[in-house]
NULUMVEX-641005 format. One record per atom (N, C-alpha, C, O): residue number from 1; y, z, x. Coordinates in pm, whole numbers. Example, Ala and Ser with C-alpha at 12.3 -4.5 7.8 and 13.67 -1.06 7.14 Angstrom:
  num       Y       Z       X
    1    -569     780    1319
    1    -450     780    1230
    1    -330     780    1320
    1    -332     846    1424
    2    -225     708    1285
    2    -106     714    1367
    2       3     787    1290
    2     114     804    1341
This chain:
  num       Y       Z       X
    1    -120       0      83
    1       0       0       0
    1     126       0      87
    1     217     -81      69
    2     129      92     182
    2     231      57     267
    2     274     -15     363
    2     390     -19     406
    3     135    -105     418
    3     182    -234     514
    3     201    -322     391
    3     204    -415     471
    4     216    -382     270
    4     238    -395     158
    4     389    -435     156
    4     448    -543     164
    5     437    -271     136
    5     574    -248     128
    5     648    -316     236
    5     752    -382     230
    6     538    -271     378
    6     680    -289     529
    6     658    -443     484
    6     759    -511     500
    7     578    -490     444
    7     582    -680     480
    7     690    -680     377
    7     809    -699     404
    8     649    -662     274
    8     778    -691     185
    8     957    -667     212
    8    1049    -739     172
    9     960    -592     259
    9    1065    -527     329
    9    1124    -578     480
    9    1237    -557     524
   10     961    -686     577
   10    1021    -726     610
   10    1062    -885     641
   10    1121    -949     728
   11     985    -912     500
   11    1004   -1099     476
   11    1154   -1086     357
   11    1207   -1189     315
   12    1193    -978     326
   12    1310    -954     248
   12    1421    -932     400
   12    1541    -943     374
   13    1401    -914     491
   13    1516    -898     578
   13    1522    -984     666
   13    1616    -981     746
   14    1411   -1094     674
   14    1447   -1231     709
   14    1473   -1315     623
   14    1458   -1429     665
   15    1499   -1309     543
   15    1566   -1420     428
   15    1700   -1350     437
   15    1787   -1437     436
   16    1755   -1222     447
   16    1889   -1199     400
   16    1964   -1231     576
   16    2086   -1243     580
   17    1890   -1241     702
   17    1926   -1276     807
   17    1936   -1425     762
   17    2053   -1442     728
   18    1884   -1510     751
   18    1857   -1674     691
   18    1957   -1673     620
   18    2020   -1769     663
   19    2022   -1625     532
   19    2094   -1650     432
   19    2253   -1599     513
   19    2355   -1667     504
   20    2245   -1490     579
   20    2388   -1442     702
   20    2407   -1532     754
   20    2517   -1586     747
   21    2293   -1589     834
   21    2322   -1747     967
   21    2372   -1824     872
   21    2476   -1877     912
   22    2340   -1860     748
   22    2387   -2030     688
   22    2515   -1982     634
   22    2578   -2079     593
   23    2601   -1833     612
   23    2702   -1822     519
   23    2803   -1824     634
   23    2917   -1864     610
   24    2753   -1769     809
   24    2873   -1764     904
   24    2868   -1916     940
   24    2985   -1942     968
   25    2816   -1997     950
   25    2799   -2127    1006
   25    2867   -2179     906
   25    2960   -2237     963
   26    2882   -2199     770
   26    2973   -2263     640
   26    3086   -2220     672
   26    3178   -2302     678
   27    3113   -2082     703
   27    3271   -1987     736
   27    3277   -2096     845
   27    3331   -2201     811
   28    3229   -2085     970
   28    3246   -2160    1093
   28    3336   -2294    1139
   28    3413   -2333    1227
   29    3246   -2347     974
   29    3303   -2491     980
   29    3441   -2504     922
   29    3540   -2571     952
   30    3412   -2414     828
   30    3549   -2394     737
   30    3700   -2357     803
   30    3806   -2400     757
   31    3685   -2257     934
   31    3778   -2206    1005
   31    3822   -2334    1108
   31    3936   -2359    1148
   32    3698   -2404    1139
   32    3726   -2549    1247
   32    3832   -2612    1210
   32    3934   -2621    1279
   33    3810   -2680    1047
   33    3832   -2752     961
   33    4004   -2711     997
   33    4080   -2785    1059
   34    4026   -2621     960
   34    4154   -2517     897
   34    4281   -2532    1020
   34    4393   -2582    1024
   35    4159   -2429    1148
   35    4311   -2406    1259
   35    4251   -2500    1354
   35    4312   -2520    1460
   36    4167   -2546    1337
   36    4162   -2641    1529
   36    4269   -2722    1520
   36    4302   -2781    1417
   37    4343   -2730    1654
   37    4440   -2880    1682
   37    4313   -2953    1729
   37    4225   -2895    1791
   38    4307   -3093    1693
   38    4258   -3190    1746
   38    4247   -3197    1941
   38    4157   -3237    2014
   39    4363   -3147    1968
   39    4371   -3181    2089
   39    4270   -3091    2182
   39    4212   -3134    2282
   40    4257   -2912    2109
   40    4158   -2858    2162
   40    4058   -2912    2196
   40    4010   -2911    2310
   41    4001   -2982    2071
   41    3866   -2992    2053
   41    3817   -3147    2178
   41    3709   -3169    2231
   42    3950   -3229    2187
   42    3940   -3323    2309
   42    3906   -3200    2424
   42    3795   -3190    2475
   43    4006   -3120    2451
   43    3976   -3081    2587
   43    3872   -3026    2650
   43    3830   -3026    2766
   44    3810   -2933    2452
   44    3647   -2871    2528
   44    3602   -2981    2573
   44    3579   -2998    2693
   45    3581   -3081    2469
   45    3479   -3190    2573
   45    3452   -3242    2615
   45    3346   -3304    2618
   46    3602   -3239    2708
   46    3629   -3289    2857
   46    3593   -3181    2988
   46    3533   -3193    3095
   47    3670   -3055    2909
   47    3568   -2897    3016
   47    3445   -2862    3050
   47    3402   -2803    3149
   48    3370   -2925    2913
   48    3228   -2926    2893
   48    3173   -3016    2955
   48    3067   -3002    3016
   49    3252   -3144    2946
   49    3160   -3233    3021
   49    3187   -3220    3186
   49    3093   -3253    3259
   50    3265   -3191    3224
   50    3243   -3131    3405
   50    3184   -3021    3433
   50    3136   -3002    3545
   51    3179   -2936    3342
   51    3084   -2770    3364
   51    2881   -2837    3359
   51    2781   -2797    3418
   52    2904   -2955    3251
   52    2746   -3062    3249
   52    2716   -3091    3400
   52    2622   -3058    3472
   53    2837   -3169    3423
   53    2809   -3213    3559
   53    2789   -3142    3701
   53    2740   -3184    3805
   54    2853   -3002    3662
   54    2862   -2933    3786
   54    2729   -2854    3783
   54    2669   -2833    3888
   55    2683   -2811    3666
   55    2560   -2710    3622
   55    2422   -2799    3629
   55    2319   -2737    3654
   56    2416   -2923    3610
   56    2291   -3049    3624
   56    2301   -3107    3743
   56    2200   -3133    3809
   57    2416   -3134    3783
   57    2433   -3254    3891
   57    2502   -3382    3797
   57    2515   -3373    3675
   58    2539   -3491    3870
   58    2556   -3601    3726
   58    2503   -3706    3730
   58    2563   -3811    3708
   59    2360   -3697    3764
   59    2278   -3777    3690
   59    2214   -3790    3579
   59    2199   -3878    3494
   60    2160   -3632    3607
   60    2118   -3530    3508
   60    2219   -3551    3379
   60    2182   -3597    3271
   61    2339   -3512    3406
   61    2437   -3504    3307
   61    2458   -3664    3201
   61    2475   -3676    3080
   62    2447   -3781    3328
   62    2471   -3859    3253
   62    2345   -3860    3151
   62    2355   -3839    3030
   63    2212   -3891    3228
   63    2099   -3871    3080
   63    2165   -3823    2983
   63    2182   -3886    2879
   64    2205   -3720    3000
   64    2239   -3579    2864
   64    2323   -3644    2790
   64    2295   -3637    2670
   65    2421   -3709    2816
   65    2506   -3771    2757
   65    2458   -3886    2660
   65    2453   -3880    2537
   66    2417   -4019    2765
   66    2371   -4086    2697
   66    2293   -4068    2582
   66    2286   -4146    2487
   67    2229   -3950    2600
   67    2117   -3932    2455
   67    2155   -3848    2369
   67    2093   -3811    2269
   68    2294   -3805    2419
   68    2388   -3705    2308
   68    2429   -3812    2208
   68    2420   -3801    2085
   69    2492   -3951    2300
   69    2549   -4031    2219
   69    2466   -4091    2110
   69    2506   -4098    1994
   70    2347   -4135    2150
   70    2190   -4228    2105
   70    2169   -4137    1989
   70    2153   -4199    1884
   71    2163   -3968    1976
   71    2123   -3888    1920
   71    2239   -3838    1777
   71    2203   -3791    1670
   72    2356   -3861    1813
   72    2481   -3891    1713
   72    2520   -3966    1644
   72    2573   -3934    1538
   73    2501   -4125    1695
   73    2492   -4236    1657
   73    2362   -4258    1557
   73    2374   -4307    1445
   74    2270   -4226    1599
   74    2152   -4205    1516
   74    2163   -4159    1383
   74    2147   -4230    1284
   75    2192   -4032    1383
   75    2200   -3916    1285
   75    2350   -3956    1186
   75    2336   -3966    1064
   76    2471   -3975    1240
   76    2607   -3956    1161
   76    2680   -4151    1150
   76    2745   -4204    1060
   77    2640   -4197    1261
   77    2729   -4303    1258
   77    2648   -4438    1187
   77    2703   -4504    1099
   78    2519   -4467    1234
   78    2431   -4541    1161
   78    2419   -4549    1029
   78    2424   -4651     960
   79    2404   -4447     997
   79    2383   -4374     833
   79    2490   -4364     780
   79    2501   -4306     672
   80    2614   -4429     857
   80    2719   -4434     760
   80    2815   -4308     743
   80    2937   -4309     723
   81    2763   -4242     752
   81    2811   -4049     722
   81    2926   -4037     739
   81    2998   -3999     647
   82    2994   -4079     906
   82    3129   -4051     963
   82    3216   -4138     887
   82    3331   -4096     873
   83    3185   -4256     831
   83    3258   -4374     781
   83    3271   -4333     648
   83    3370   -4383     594
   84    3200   -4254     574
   84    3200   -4224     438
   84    3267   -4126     448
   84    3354   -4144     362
   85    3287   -4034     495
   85    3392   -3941     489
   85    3539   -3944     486
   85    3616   -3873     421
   86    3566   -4045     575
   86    3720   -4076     571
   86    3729   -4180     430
   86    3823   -4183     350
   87    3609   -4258     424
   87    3643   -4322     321
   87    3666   -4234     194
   87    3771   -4247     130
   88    3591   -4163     165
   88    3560   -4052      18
   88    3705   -3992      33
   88    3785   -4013     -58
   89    3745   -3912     150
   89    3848   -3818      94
   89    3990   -3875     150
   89    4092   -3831      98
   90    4002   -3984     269
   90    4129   -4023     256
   90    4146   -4158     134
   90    4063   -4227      74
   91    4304   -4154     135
   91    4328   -4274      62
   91    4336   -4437     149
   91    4404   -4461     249
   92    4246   -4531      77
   92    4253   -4663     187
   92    4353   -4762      63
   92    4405   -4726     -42
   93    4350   -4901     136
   93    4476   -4990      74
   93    4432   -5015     -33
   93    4512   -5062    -115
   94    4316   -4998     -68
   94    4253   -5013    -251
   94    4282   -4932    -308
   94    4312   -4958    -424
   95    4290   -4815    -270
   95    4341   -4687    -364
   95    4471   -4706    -366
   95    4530   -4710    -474
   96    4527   -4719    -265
   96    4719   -4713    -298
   96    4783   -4853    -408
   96    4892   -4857    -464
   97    4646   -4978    -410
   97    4672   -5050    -496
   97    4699   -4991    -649
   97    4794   -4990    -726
   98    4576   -4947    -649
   98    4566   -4919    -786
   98    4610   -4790    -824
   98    4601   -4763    -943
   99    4653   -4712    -753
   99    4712   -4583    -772
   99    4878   -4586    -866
   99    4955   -4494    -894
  100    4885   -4736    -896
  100    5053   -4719    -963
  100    5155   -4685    -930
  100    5217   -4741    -839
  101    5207   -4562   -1011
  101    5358   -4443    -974
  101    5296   -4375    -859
  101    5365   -4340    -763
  102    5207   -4361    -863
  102    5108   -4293    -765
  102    5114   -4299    -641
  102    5112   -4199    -570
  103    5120   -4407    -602
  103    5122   -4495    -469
  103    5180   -4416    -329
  103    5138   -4411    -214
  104    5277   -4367    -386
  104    5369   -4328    -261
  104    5303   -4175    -258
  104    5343   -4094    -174
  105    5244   -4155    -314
  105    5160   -3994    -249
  105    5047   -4019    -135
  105    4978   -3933     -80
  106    5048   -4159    -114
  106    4962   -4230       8
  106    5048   -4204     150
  106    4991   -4221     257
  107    5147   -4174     146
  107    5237   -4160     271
  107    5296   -4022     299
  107    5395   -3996     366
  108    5179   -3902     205
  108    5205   -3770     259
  108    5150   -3763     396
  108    5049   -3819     441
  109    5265   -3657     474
  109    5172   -3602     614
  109    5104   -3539     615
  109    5055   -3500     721
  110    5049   -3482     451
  110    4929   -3465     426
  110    4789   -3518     443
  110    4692   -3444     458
  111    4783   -3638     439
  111    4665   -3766     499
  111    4624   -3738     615
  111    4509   -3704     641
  112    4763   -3756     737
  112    4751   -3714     853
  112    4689   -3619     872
  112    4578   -3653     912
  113    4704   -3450     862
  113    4641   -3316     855
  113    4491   -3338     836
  113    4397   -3326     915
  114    4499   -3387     662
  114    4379   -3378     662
  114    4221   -3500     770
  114    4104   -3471     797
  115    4302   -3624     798
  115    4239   -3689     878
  115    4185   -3606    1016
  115    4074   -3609    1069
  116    4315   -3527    1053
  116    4302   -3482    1165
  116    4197   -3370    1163
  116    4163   -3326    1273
  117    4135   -3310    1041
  117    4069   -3183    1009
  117    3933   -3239     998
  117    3835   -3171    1026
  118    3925   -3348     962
  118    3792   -3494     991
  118    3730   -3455    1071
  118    3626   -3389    1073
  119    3853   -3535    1211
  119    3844   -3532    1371
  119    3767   -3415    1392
  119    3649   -3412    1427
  120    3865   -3285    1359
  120    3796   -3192    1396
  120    3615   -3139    1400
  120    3529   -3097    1478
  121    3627   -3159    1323
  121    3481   -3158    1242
  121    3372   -3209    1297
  121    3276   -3153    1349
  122    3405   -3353    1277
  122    3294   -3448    1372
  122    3315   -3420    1535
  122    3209   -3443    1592
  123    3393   -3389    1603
  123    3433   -3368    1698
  123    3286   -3192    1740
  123    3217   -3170    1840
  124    3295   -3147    1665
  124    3231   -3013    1681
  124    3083   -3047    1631
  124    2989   -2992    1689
  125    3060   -3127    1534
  125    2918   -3195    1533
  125    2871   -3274    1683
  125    2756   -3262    1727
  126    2944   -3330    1732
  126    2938   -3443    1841
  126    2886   -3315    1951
  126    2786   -3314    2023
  127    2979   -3222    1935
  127    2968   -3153    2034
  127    2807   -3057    2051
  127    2747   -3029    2154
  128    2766   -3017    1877
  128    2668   -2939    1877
  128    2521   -3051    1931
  128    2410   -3018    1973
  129    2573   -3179    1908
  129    2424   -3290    1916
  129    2407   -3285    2100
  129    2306   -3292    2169
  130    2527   -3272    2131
  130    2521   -3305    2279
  130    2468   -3108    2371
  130    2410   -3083    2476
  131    2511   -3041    2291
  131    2473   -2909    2350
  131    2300   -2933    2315
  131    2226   -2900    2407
  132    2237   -2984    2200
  132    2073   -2973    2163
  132    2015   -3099    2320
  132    1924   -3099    2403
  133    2096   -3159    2298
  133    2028   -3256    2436
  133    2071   -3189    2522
  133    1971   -3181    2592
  134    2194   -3095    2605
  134    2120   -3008    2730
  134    2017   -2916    2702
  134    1934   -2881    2786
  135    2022   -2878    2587
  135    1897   -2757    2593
  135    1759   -2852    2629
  135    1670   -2807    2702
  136    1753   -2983    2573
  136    1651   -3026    2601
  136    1614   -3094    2699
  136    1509   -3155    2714
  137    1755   -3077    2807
  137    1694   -3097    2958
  137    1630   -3022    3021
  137    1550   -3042    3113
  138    1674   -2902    2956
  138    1568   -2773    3035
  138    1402   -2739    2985
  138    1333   -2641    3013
  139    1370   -2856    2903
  139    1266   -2820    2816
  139    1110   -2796    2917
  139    1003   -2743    2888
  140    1159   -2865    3043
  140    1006   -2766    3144
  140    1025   -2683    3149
  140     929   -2614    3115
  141    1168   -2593    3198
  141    1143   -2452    3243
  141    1120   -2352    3109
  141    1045   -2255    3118
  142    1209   -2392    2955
  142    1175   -2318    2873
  142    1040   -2282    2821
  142     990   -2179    2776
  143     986   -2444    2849
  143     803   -2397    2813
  143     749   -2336    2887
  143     676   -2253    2832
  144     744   -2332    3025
  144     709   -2280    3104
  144     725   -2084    3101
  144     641   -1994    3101
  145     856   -2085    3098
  145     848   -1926    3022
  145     826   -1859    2929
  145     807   -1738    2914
  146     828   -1988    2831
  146     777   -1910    2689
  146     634   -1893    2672
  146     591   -1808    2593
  147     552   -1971    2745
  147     407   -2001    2798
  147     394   -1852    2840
  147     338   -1770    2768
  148     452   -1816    2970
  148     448   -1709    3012
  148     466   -1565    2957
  148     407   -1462    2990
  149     579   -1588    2851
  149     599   -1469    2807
  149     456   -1437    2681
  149     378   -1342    2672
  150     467   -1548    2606
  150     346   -1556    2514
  150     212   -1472    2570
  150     158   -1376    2515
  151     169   -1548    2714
  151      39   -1510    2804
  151      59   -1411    2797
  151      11   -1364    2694
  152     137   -1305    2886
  152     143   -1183    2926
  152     166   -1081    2802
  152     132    -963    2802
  153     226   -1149    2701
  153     190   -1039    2566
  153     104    -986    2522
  153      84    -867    2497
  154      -6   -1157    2500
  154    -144   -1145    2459
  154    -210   -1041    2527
  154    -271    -946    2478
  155    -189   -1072    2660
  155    -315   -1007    2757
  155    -332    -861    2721
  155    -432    -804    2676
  156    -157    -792    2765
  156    -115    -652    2735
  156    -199    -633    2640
  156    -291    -553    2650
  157    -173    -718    2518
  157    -228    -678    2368
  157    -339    -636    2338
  157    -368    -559    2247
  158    -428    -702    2440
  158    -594    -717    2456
  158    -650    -580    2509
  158    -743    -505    2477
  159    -532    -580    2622
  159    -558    -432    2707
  159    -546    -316    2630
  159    -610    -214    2653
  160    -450    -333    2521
  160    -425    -196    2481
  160    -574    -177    2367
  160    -658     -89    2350
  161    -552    -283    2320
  161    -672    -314    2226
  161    -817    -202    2254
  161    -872    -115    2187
  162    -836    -255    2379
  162    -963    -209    2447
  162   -1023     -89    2490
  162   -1138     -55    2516
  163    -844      -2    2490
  163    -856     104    2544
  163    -800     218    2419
  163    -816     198    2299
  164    -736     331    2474
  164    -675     388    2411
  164    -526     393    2377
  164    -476     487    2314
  165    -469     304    2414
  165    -295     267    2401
  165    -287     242    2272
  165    -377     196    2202
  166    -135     285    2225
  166    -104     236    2086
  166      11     159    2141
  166      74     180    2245
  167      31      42    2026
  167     144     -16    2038
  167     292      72    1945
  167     292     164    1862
  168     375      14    1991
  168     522      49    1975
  168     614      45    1864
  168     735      25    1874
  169     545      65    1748
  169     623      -9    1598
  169     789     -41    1643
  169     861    -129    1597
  170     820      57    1743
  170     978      38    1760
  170    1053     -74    1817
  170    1154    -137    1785
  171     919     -81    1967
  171     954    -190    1976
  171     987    -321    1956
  171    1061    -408    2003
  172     880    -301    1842
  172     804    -426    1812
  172     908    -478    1677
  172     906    -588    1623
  173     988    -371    1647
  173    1128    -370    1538
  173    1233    -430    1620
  173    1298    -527    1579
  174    1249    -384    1719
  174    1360    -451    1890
  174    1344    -600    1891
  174    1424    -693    1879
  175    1209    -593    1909
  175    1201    -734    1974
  175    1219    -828    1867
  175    1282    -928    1899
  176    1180    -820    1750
  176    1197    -887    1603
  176    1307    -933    1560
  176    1337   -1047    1523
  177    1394    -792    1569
  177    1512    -823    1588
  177    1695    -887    1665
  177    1812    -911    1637
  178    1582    -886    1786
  178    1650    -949    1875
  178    1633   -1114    1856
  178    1715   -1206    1866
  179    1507   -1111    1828
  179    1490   -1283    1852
  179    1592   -1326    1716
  179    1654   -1432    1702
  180    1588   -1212    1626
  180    1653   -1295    1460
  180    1793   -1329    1539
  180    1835   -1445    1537
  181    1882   -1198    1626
  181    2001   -1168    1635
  181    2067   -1330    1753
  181    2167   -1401    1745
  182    1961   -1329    1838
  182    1993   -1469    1914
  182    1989   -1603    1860
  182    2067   -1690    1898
  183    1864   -1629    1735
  183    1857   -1727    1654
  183    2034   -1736    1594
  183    2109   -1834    1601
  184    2061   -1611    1542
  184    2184   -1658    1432
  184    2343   -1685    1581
  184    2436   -1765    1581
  185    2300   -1570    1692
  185    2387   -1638    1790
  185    2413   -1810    1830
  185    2511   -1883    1847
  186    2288   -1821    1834
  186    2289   -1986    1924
  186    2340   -2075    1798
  186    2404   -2173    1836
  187    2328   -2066    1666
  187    2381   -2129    1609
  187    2533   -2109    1554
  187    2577   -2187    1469
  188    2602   -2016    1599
  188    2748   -2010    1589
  188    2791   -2077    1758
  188    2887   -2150    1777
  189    2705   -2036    1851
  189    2733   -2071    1953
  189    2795   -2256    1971
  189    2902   -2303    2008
  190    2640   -2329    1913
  190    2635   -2454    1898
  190    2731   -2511    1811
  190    2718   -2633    1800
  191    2825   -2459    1742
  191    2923   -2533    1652
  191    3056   -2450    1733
  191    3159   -2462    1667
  192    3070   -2391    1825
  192    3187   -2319    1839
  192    3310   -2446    1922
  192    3274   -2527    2008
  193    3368   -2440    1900
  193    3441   -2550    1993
  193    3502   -2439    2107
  193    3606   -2386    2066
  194    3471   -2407    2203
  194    3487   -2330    2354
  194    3395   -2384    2429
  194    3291   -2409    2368
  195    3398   -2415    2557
  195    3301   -2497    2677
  195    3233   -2383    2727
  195    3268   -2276    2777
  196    3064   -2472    2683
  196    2953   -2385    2699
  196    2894   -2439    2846
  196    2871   -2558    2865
  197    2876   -2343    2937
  197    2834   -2384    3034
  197    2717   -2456    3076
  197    2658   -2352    3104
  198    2616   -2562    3110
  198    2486   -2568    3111
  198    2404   -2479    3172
  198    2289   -2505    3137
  199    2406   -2347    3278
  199    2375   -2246    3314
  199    2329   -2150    3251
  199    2228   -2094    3293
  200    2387   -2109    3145
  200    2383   -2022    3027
  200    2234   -2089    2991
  200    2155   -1999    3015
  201    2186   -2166    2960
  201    2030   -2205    2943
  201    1911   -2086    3010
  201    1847   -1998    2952
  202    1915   -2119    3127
  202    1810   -2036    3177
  202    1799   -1916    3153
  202    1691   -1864    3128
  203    1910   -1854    3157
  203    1859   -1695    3133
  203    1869   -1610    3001
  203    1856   -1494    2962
  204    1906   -1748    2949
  204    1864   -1722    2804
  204    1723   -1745    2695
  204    1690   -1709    2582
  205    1668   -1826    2807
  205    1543   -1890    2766
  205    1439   -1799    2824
  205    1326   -1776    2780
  206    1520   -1733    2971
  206    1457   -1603    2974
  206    1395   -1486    2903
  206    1281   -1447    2880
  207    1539   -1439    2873
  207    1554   -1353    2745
  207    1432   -1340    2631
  207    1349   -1254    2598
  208    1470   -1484    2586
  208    1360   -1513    2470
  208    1213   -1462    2516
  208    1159   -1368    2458
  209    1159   -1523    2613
  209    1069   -1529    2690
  209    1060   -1370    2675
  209     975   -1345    2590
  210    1102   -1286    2713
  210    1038   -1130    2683
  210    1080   -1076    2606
  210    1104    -959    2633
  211    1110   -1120    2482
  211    1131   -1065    2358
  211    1006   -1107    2312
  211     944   -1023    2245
  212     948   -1223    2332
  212     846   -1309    2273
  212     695   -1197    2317
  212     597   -1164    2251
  213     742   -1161    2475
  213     567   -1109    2566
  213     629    -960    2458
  213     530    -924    2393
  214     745    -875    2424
  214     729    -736    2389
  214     678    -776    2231
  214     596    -688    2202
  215     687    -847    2144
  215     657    -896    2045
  215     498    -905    2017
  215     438    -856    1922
  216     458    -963    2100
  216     331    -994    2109
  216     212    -885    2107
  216     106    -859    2050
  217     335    -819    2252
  217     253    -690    2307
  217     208    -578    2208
  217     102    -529    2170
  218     369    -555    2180
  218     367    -396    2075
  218     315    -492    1913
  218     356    -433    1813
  219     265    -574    1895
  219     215    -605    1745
  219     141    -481    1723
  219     105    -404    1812
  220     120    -468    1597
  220      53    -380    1570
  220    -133    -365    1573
  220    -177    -480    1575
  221    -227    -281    1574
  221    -370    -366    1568
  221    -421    -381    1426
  221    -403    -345    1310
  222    -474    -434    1482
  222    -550    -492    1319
  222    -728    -428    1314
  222    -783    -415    1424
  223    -800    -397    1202
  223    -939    -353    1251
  223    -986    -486    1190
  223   -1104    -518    1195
């Protein structure tokens, strides 16, 4: 009855974490939208792209790029998406046709603003597609540790299993919660318009990596 309850209690506190990440990421966009100058959002990712180059090398970097672009183009520009947007919410020379008395509300510097709040936008998408392609330059060393951290959980797990050790409910609450708390990080991270270093990878993939082996470790046993 009461592993019952804790499951319930704790597939109810990953949905209300699930539901926190998608309401700060909507705020996120919403605040982009609002105060970014356009011009910021040029300069992160011009900062960003030399912190690429200095943190990879720039060969490395260029890959990253190229398949940031391949990977954007794919997803927003192919499909029309970026083109439908300006079309849907600005006014084009068909609308100011037929708009009548209307017409001259086509030449608020309102248009401007809001075009520029577009920019913004896609500008911080562009930016989150190109941060998922550095993460996925590092994708040997992350498997490689998560491999590791996974292994060395199990094993512990086995050991304690065998013997007389109990595992750690506390920990095992830590580590749960850490992985939720970095999940909802990396995704404010990935839309933030500030220049993310490519460095910041490794020892974050670290991180994971022994949240994953204390996870494993302190599970609870089962008969």
């Amino acid at each position: 009855m009461a592993d019952g309850a804790g499951e319930t209690t704790h597939r109810g506190s990953g949905l209300w974490m699930l539901l926190t990440g998608f309401l700060l990421l909507l705020m996120e966009l919403i605040l982009l939208a609002a105060l970014v100058p356009v011009s910021w959002s040029e300069r992160v990712q011009r900062t960003e792209g030399a912190w690429l180059a200095a943190g990879l090398g720039e060969d490395a970097a260029a890959v990253v790029v190229v398949r940031a672009e391949a990977w954007y183009a794919r997803l927003f520009v192919t499909t029309g998406l970026v083109e439908a947007s300006y079309h849907v919410i600005l006014p084009n020379a068909a609308d100011v046709e037929h708009a009548g008395a209307l017409a001259p509300l086509a030449n608020l510097p309102l248009w401007s603003w809001v075009a520029g709040r577009l920019k913004v936008i896609w500008a911080a998408l562009h930016q989150l597609v190109q941060r998922l392609a550095m993460i996925a330059a590092w994708w040997p060393f992350l498997v490689l540790v998560l491999m590791a951290g996974v292994s060395d959980g199990w094993l512990r797990r086995r050991r304690r299993q065998g013997g007389f050790g109990y595992p750690s409910p506390l920990l095992h609450a830590y580590a749960m919660r850490g992985l939720q708390v970095l999940a909802l990080l990396a995704g404010l991270v990935l839309l933030l318009l500030v220049p993310v270093p490519a460095i910041d990878v490794p020892p974050i993939g670290a991180l994971v990596a022994a949240l994953v082996d204390t996870l494993i470790a302190q599970a609870p046993k089962r008969l």
